[in-house]
C-alpha positions as CSV (number, residue, x, y, z in Angstrom):
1,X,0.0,0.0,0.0
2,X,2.7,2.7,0.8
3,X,4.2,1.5,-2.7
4,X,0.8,2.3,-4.3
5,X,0.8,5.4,-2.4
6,X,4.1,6.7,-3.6
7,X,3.5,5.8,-6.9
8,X,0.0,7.6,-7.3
9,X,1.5,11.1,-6.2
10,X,4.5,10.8,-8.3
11,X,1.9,9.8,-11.0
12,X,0.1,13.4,-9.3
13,X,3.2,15.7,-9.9
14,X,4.3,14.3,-13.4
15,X,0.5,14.8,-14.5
16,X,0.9,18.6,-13.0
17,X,4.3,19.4,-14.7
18,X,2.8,17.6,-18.3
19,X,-0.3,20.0,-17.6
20,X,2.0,22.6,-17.2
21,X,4.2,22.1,-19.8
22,X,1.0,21.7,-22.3
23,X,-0.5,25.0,-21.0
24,X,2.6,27.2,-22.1
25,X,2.9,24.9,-25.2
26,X,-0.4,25.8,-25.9
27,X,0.6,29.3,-25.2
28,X,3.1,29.8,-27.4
29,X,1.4,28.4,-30.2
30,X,-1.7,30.8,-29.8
31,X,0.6,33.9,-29.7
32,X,2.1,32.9,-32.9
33,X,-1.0,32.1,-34.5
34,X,-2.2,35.5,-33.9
35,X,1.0,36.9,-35.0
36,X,0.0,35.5,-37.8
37,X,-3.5,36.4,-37.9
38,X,-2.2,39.8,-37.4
39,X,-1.1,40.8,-40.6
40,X,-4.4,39.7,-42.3
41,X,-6.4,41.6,-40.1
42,X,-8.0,45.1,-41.6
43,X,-5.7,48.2,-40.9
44,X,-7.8,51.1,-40.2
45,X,-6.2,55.2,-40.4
46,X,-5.1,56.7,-37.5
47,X,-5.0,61.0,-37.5
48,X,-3.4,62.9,-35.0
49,X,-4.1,66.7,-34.6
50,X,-0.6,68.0,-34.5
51,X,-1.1,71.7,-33.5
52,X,-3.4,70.6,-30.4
53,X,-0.3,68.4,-29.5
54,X,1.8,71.4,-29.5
55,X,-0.2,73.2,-27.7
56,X,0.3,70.8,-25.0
57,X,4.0,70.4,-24.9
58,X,4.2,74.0,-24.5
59,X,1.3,74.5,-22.3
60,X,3.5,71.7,-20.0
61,X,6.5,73.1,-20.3
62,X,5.1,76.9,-19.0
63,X,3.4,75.0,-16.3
64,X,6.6,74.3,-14.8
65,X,8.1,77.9,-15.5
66,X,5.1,80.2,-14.4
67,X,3.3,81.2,-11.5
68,X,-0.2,79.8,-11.0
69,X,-1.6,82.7,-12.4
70,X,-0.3,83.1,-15.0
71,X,-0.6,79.5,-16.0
72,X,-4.0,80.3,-15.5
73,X,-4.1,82.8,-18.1
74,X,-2.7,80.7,-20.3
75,X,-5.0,78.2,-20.3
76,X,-8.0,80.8,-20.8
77,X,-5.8,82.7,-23.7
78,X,-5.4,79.0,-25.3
79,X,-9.5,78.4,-24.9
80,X,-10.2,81.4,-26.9
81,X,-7.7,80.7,-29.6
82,X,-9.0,77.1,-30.1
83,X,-12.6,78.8,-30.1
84,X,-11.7,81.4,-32.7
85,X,-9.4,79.2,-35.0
86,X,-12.7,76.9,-35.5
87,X,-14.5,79.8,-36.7
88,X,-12.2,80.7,-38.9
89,X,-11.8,77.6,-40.8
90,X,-8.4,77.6,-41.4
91,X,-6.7,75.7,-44.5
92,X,-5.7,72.2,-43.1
93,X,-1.9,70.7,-43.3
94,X,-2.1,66.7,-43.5
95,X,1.5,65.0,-43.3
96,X,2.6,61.8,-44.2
97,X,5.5,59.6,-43.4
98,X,7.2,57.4,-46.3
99,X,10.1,55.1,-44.8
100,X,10.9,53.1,-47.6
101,X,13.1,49.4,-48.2
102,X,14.2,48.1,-51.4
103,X,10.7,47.1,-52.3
104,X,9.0,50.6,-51.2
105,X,6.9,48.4,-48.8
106,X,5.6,51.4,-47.6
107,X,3.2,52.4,-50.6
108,X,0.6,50.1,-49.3
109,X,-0.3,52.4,-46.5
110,X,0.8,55.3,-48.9
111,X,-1.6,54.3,-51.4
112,X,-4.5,54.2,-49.0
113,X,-3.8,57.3,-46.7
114,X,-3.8,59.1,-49.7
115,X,-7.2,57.8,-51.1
116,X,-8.4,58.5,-47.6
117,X,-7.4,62.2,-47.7
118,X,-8.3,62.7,-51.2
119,X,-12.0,62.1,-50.0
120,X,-11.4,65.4,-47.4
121,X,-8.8,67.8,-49.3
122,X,-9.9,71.0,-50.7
123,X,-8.5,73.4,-52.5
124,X,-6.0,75.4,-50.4
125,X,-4.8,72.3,-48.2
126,X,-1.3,71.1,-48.2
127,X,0.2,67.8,-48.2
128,X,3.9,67.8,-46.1
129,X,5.6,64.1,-47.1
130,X,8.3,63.0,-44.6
131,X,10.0,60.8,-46.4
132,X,13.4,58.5,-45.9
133,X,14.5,56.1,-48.6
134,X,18.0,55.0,-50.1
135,X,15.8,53.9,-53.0
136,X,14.9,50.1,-54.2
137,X,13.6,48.4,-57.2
138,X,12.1,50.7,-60.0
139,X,8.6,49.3,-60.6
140,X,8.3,49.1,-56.5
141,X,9.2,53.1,-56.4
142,X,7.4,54.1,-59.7
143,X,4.4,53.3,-58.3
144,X,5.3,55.2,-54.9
145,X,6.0,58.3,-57.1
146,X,2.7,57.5,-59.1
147,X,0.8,57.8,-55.6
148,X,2.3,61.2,-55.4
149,X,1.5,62.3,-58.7
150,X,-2.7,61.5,-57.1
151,X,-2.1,65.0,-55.3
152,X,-0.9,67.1,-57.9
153,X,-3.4,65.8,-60.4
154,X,-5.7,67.4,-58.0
155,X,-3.8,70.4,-57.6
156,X,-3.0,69.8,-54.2
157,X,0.4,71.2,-53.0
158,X,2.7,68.7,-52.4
159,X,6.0,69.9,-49.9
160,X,8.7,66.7,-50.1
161,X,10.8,66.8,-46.5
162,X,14.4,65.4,-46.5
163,X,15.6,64.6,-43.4
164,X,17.9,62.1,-43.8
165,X,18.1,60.5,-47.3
166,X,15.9,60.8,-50.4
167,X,18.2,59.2,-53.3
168,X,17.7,57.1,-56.3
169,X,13.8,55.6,-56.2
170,X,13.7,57.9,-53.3
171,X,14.7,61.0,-55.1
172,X,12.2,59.9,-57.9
173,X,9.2,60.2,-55.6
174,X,10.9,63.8,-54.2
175,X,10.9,65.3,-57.2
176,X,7.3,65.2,-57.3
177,X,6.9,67.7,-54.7
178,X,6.1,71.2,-55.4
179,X,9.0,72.2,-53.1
180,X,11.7,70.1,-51.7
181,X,13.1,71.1,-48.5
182,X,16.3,69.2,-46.9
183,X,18.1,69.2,-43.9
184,X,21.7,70.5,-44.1
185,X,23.6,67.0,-44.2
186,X,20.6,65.1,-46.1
187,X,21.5,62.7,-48.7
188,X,19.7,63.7,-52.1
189,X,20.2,62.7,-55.6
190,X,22.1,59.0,-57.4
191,X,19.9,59.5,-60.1
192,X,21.0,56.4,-62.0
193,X,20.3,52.5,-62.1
194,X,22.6,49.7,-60.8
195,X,21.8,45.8,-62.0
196,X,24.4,43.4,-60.3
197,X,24.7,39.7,-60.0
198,X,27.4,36.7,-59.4
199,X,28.0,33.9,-62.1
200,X,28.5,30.7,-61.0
201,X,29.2,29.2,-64.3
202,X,33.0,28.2,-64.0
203,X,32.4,26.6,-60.6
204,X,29.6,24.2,-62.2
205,X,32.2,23.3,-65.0
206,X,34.8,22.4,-62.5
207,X,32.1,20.0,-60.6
208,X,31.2,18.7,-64.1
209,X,27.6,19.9,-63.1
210,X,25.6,20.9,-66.8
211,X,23.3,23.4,-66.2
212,X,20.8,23.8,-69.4
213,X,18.5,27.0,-70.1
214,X,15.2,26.9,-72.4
215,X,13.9,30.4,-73.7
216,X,11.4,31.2,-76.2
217,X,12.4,34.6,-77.4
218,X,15.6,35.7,-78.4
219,X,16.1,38.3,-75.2
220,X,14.0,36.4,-73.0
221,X,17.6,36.3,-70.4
222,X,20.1,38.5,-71.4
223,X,22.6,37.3,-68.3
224,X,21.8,34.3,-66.3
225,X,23.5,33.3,-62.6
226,X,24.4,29.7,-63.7
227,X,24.6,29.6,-67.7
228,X,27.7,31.3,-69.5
229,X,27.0,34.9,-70.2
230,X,27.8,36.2,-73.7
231,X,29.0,39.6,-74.6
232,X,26.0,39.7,-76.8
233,X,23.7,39.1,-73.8
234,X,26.0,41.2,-72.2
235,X,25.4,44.4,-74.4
236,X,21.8,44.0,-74.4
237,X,21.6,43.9,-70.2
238,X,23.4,47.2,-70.8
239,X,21.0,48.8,-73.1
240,X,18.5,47.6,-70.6
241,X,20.5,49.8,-67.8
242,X,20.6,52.6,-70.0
243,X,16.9,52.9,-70.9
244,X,15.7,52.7,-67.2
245,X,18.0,55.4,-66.5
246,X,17.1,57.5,-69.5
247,X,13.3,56.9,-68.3
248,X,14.6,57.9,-65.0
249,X,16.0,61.4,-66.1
250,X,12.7,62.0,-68.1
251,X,10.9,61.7,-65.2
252,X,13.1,64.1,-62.7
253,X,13.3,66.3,-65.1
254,X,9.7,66.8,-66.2
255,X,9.1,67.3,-62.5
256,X,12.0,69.7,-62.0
257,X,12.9,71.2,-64.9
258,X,14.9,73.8,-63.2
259,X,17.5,71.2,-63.0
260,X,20.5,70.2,-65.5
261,X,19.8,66.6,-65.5
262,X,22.7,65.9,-67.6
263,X,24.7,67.1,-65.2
264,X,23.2,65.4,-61.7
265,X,22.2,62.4,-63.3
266,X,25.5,60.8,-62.8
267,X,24.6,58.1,-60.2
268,X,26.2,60.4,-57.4
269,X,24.5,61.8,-54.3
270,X,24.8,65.3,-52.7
271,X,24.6,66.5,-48.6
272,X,22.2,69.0,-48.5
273,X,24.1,72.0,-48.7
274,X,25.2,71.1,-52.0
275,X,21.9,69.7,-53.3
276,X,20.3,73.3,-52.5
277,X,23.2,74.6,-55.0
278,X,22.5,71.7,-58.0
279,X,18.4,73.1,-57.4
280,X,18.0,69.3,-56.1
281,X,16.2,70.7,-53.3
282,X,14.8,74.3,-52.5
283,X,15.8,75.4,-49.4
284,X,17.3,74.2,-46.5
285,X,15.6,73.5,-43.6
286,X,14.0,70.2,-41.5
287,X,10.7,68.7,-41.2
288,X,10.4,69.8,-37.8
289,X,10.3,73.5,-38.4
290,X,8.7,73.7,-41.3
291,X,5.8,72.0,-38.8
292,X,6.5,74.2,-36.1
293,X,6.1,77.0,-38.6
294,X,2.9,76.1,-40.3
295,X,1.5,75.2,-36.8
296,X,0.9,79.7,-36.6
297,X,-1.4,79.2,-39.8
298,X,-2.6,76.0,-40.3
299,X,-4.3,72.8,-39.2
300,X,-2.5,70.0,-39.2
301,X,-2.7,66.8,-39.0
302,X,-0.9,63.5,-39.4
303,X,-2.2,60.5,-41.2
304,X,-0.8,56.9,-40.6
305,X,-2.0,53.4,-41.2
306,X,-2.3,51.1,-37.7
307,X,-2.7,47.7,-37.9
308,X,-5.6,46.7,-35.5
309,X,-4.3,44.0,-32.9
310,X,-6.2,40.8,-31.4
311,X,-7.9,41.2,-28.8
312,X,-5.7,39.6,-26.8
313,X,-2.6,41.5,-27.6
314,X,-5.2,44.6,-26.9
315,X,-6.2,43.1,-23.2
316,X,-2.4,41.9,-22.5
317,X,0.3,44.4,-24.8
318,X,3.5,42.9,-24.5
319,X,2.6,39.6,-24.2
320,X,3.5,38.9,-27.9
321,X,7.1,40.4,-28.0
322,X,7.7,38.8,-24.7
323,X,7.2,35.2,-26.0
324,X,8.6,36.1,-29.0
325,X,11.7,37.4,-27.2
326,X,11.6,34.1,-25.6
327,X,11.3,31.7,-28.3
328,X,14.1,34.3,-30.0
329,X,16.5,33.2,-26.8
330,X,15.3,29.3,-26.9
C-alpha cells in the first residue's frame, strides 16, 4: 500500500508538470498564430491633430516655468484661440511619413492614406511628405511616385521633406513635390540604375555539373547566374540599364525642370548644402520647423496606417514580444 501510495503522487506531480508544460505549449502556439493572424487583419487610419499636441507640450513646459496665475491665463488665452481658429476655418496641413526598403513596402499604407485624404482635401490644403528612402527596385518606387502624382493631379500642394536621405527611387518620388526642402547633411540625388549579379558558371564546370536553359524569345535572359554569359547578352543587359535610366532622367526632369539633368544624373549623391546649390532641393531646412512654422497658420494633421491587434494583444500588450523574445532566446 505505501508503494501504491508513492507511486500515485509521483503519477500526481508528473501529470501537474505535463499539464503545465502543455498550457505554455499551448501558449506559445496561440501567440504565434495570432502573430499571424495579425497581418491579415483590416488596418484602419489613424490621425493625430498636430497643432493641439503642440499646444500641449508648450502648455507643459510653462506649467513648470510660471506662476499659477499666469498658467492660469494661459489656459483661458489657449481656450479662446482654439474657439476662434474653429471659426475661422483655417486651411488644413495633412502630413505623411514614407520610410521606404528596397521594395517601397511602404506604398501600401501610402496608397491608401492618400485615397483617404483625397476624400477630405480641398482646394488650399497642403500635403507635407516625410520621407526616408535610399531607393529600391524601379517598378516598386514608380508606383510610390505615381501615388504622389494623385495629389498634384488634383492640384493639391505637395512639400517633399528630407531629413535624412531621399536618393535614387527615393529622389524619384521627391521630385514630385512642389518644393523640396532638406536638412543641411541630407543625402539627395544617385539618379542612375545599378543591376548586379554573381556567375556561378566556371564553378559548375569544375564540378562537371551541366546546367541547361530553355527560352522562347531571343532576349527572354540576357545574363543568367548559372549559364555562360555572352558579350551579346552582355550588351543588351546594358541597353536595358541605359533605358531605365534615361526613363529615370525624363521623369526628374519633367518634375523639375529647373535642373540640368545631364549634369546630376551621374549616379552620385549630394549632402544638403550642395543639393540646395544643384536646385535638387529648394531650401534648407527640417521637417520639424517647417511644422512648427505652419502650426501659426494651419491645421494639421498626421495620417498613418495602424494595424488593429487581437484582442488579446489589446487586453495583455507585450505579451507577444515577450514570447517572441523568448522563443528568440530558446
Amino acid at each position: 500500500m505505501e508503494f501504491l501510495n508513492d507511486y500515485g503522487l509521483f503519477l500526481a506531480k508528473a501529470l501537474t508538470v505535463l499539464l503545465v508544460l502543455l498550457t505554455i505549449i499551448s501558449a506559445i502556439v496561440a501567440a504565434l498564430r495570432s502573430a499571424r493572424q495579425q497581418e491579415q487583419l483590416p488596418s484602419r487610419l489613424q490621425v493625430r491633430h498636430l497643432n493641439e499636441e503642440l499646444r500641449q507640450a508648450s502648455l507643459a513646459l510653462k506649467s513648470a516655468m510660471l506662476p499659477a496665475k499666469a498658467i492660469k491665463r494661459e489656459r483661458k488665452r489657449l481656450k479662446l484661440e482654439r474657439k476662434r481658429r474653429d471659426n475661422d476655418g483655417r486651411r488644413r496641413l495633412f502630413v505623411l511619413d514614407f520610410h521606404g526598403d528596397i521594395r517601397a513596402s511602404a506604398t501600401e499604407s501610402l496608397r491608401e492614406e492618400i485615397t483617404a485624404l483625397l476624400t477630405v482635401a480641398e482646394a488650399g490644403d497642403e500635403v507635407l511628405l516625410r520621407l526616408e528612402s535610399g531607393g529600391g527596385t524601379i517598378p516598386a518606387y514608380g508606383l510610390a511616385a505615381a501615388q504622389l502624382l494623385r495629389l498634384r493631379d488634383r492640384q493639391i500642394d505637395l512639400t517633399v521633406a528630407v531629413d535624412r536621405v531621399a536618393a535614387s527611387g527615393g529622389y524619384m518620388m521627391a521630385c514630385v513635390g512642389n518644393q523640396i526642402l532638406s536638412a543641411p547633411f541630407a543625402i539627395l540625388g544617385s539618379i542612375g540604375v545599378i543591376a548586379q549579379l554573381p556567375n556561378f558558371n566556371r564553378m559548375l564546370k569544375r564540378h562537371d555539373i551541366d546546367f541547361e536553359q530553355f527560352m522562347a524569345g531571343e532576349h527572354k535572359r540576357t545574363v543568367t547566374l548559372f549559364g555562360e554569359n555572352t558579350e551579346q547578352g552582355r550588351e543588351k543587359f546594358q541597353q536595358e540599364i541605359e533605358r531605365a535610366h534615361d526613363l529615370f532622367k525624363d521623369f526628374v526632369g519633367r518634375h523639375r525642370p529647373q535642373l540640368d539633368v545631364e549634369a546630376i544624373a551621374t549616379g552620385e549623391y549630394w549632402y544638403g548644402i550642395q543639393a540646395l546649390e544643384y536646385k535638387l532641393s529648394d531650401r534648407l531646412q527640417t521637417s520639424d520647423d517647417y511644422l512648427l512654422k505652419c502650426s501659426e497658420e494651419l491645421d494639421i494633421y498626421l495620417l498613418s496606417k495602424g494595424v488593429r491587434k487581437p484582442l488579446l494583444s489589446r487586453l495583455l500588450p507585450g505579451v507577444d514580444d515577450a514570447l517572441a523574445r523568448l522563443l528568440g532566446r530558446a
